[in-house]
C-alpha positions as CSV (number, residue, x, y, z in Angstrom):
1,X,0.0,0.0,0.0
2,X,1.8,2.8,-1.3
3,X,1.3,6.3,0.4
4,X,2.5,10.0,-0.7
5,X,4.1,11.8,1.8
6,X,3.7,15.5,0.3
7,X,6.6,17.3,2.1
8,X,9.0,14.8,1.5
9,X,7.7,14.6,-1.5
10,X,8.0,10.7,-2.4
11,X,6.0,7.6,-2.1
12,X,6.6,5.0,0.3
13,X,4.8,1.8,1.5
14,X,2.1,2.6,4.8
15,X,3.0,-1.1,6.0
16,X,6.8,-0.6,6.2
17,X,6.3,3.0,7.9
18,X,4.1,1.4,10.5
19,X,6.9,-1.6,11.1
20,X,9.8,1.1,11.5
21,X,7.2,2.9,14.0
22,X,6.8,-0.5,16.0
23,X,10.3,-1.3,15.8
24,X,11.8,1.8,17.0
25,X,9.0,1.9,19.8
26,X,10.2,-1.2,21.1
27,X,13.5,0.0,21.8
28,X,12.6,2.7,23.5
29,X,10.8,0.8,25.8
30,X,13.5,-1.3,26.5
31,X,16.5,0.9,26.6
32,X,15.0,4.3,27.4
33,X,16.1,6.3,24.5
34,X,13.9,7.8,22.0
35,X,15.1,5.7,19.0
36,X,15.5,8.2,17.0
37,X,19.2,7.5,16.3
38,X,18.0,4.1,14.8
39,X,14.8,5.6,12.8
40,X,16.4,9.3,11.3
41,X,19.3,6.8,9.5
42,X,16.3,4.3,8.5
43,X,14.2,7.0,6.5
44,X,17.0,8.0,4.9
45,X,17.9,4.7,4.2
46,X,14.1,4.5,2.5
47,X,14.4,7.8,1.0
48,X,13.0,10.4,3.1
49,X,15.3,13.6,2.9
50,X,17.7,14.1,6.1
51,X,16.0,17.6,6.7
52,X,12.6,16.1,6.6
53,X,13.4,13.1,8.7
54,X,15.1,15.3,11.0
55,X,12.1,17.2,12.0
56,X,9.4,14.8,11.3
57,X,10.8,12.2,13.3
58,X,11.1,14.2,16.5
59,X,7.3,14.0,16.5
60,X,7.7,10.0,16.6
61,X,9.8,10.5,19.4
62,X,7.7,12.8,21.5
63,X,4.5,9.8,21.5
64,X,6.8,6.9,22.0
65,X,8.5,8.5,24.9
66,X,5.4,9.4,26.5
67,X,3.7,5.9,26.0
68,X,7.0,4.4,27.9
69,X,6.8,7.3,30.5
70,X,3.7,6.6,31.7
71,X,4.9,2.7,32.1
72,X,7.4,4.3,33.9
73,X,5.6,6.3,36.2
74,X,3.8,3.3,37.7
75,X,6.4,2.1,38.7
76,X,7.9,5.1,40.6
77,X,11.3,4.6,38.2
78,X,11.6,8.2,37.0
79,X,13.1,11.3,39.0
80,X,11.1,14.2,37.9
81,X,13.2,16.6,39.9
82,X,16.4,15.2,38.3
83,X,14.3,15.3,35.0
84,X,13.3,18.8,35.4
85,X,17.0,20.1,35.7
86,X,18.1,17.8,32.4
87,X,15.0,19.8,30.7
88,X,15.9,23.0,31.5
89,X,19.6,22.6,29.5
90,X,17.7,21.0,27.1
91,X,15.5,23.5,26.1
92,X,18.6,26.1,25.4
93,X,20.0,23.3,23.6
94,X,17.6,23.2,21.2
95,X,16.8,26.6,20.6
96,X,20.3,27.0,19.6
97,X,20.6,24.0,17.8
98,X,17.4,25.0,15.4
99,X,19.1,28.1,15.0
100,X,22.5,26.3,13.8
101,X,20.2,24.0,11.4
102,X,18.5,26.7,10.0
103,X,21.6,28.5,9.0
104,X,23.0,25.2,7.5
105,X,19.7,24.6,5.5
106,X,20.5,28.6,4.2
107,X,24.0,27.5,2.9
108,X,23.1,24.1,1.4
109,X,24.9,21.8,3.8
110,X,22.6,20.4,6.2
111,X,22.2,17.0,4.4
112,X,25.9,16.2,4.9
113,X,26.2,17.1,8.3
114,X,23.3,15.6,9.9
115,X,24.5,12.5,8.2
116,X,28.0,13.0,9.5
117,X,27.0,13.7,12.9
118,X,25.3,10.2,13.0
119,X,28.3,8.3,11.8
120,X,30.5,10.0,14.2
121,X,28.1,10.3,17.4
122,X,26.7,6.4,16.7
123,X,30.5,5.5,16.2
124,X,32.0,6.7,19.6
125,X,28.5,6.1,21.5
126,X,28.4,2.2,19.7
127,X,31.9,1.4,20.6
128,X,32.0,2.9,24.0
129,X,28.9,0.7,25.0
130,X,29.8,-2.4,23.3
131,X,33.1,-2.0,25.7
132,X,31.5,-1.2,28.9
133,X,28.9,-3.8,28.2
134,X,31.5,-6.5,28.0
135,X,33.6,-5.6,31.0
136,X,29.8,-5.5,33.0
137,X,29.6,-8.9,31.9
138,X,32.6,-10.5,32.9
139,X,32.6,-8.7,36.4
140,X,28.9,-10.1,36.9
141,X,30.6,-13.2,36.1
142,X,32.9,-13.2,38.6
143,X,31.2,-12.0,41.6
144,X,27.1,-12.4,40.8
145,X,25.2,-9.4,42.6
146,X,27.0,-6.9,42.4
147,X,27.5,-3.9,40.2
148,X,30.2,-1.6,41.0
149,X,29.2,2.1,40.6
150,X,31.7,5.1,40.9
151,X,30.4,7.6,43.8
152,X,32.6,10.1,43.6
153,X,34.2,11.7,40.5
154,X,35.2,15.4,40.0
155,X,31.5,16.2,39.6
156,X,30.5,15.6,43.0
157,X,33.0,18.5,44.3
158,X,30.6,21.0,41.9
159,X,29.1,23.9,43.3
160,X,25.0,24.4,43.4
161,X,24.3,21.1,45.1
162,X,20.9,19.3,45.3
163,X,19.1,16.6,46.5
164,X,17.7,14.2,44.0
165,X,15.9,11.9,46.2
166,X,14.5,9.3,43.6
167,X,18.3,8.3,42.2
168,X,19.5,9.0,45.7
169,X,21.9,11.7,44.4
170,X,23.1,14.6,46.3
171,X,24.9,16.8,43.3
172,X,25.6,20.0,41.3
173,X,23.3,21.0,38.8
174,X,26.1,22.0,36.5
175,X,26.4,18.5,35.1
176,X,22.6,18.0,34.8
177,X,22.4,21.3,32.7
178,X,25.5,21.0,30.6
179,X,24.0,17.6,29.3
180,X,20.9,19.0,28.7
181,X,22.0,21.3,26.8
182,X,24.1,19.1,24.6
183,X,21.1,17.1,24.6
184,X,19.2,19.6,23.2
185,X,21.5,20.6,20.6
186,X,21.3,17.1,19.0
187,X,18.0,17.3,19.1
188,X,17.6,19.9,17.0
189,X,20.2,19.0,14.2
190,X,19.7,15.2,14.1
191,X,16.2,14.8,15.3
192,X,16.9,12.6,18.2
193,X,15.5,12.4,21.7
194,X,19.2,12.3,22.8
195,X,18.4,9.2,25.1
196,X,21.8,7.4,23.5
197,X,23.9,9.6,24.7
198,X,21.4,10.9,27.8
199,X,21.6,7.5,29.8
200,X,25.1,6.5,29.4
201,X,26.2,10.3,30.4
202,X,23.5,9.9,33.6
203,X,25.3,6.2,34.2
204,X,28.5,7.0,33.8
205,X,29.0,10.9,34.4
206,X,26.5,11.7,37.3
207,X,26.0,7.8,38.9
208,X,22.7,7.4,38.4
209,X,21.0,4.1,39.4
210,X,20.1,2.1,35.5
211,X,16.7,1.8,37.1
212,X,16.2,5.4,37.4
213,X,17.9,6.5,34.2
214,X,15.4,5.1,31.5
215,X,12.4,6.8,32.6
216,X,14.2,10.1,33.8
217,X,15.6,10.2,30.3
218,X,12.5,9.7,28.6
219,X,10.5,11.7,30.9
220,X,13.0,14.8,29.2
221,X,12.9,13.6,25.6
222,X,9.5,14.1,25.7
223,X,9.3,17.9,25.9
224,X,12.8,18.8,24.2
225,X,11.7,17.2,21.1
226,X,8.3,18.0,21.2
227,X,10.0,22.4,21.3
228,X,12.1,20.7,18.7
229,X,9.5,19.9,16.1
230,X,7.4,22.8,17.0
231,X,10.6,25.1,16.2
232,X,11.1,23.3,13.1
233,X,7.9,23.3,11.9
234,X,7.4,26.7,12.1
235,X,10.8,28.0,11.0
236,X,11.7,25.3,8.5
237,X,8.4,23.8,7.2
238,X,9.6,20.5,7.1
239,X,7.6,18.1,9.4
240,X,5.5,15.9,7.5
241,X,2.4,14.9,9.3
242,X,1.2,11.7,7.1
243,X,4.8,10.1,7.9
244,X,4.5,11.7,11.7
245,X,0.8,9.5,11.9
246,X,1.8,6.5,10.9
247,X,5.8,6.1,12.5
248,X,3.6,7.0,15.7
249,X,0.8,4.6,15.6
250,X,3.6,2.3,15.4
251,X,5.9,3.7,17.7
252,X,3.2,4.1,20.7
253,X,1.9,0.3,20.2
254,X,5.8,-0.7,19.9
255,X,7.0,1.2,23.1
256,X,4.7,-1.1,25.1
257,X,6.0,-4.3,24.2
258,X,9.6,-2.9,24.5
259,X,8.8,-2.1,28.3
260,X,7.7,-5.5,28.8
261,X,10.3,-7.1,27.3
262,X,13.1,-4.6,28.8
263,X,11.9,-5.5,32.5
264,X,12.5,-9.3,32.0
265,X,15.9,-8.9,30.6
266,X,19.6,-8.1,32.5
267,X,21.1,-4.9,32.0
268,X,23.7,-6.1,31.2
269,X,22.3,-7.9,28.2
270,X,20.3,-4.9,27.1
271,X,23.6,-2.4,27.0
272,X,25.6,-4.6,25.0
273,X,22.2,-5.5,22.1
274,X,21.7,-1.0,22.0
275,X,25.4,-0.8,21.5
276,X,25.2,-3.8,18.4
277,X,22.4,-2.2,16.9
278,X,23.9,1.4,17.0
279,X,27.3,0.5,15.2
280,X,25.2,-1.7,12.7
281,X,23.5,1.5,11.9
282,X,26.9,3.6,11.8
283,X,28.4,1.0,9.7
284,X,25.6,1.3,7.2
285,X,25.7,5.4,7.2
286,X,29.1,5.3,7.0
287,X,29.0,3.0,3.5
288,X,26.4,5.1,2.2
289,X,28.6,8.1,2.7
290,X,31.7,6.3,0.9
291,X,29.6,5.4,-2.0
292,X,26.7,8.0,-2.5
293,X,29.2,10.6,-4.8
294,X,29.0,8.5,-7.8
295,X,24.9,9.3,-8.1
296,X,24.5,12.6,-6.8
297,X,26.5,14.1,-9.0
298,X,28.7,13.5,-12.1
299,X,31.8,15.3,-12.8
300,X,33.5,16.6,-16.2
301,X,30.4,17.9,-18.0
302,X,30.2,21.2,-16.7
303,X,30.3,24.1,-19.5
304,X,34.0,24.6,-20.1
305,X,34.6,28.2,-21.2
């Protein structure tokens, strides 16, 4: 069933748009991140411009995070306060990051670097949590139980402390904010809810328990990429809502399963699958990068004075 999508301005198959949806919405129900690193690269892959992707699937984003939110929130596994903070930066974030996509889109370039920002960021983010992943698994090996967690880093001697009761926390709000604001930034160019770089930063840079993390990070996604789209929409025009409708209606039904299946599993087990999938899908931008020249454009028959 083949379905025109008028700002992208191509035709593409409702059934396969409504799989991506489910797809991506289980993995943000099991890993907490908005699975829009995974589903930007896939419409391009299906050829939906970058720019379009970019903004369109923010929206995507926004109802899949909010369906495994509210998952979340029965189970008392998100810190709002923590959340609140981590929205704050993220906002900034964005707003500046639309800004820096718009004046790309005015000079011609934004195609190329949202594409290189994926293989880069889905590079170091894949690699770093295929190698953490591992290690976690051996040292669960070797003593069953327990999970060694750094408590005190430079971070902790920051100014501007506060409690964060659900992660049991007691730290700056520096941290929280300069993340957010990255976040945010990311956002904006790549149309990502930020949640693979979100949780291992709240892991690994400000201790937070795993438990905690997915919901907290989702629980921010939410309203940085749904300013995202709105900014894009009304400065760059590019959301489409017929591809929006039918990634969601997957991506809602999806993120339910994913919670499901994410509470049955290790987390162990769960780090290392996100960090396969991510370099799978860096690998594959990567190629396309190496080999698109040859069709885009040809060289030698410009008009030789």
């Amino acid at each position: 069933m083949q379905i025109y999508l008028p700002i992208a301005e191509v035709s593409v198959n409702a059934f396969l748009l409504l799989g991506l949806g489910g797809l991506v919405g289980i993995l943000s129900g099991m890993f907490g991140v908005g699975g829009g690193f995974l589903m930007t690269p896939l419409l391009f892959f299906i050829g939906i411009p970058p720019a379009v992707a970019v903004a369109t699937e923010a929206n995507q984003i926004v109802a899949s995070s909010f369906s495994g939110v509210l998952a979340h929130l029965k189970r008392k596994t998100v810190d709002l306060r923590m959340g609140t903070v981590l929205l704050i930066g993220g906002l900034i974030g964005a707003a500046l990051g639309v800004q820096l996509f718009n004046f790309l889109k005015s000079q011609g370039q934004v195609d190329l670097l949202v594409k290189l920002c994926y293989v880069v960021f889905l590079g170091i983010i894949g690699g770093l949590m295929f190698f953490e992943s591992l290690r976690a698994i051996r040292r669960s090996r070797k003593s069953p139980g327990t999970t060694v967690r750094k408590k005190h880093n430079w971070i902790h001697n920051l100014p501007f402390k506060v409690k964060f009761r659900t992660s049991g926390l007691y730290i700056s709000v520096i941290p929280p904010l300069i993340v957010g604001v990255f976040v945010g930034v990311l956002a904006a160019i790549m149309g990502v809810g930020g949640g693979f770089i979100m949780v291992p930063a709240m892991i690994y840079l400000l201790g937070m328990p795993t438990k905690v993390v997915v919901g907290t990070s989702l629980f921010q996604i939410i309203f940085v990429t749904a300013f995202t789209t709105l900014l894009h929409a009304t400065t760059n025009y590019t959301v489409d809502m017929a591809l929006a409708v039918l990634l969601l209606i997957g991506g809602v039904i999806g993120a339910q399963i994913g919670t499901r299946i994410g509470t049955r599993m290790k987390a162990e087990q769960l780090r290392i699958l996100l960090a396969l999938m991510v370099l799978a899908v860096c690998g594959k931008l990567a190629l396309d990068l190496l080999l698109m020249p040859s069709e885009v454009y040809s060289i030698g028959h410009g008009g030789h004075g």
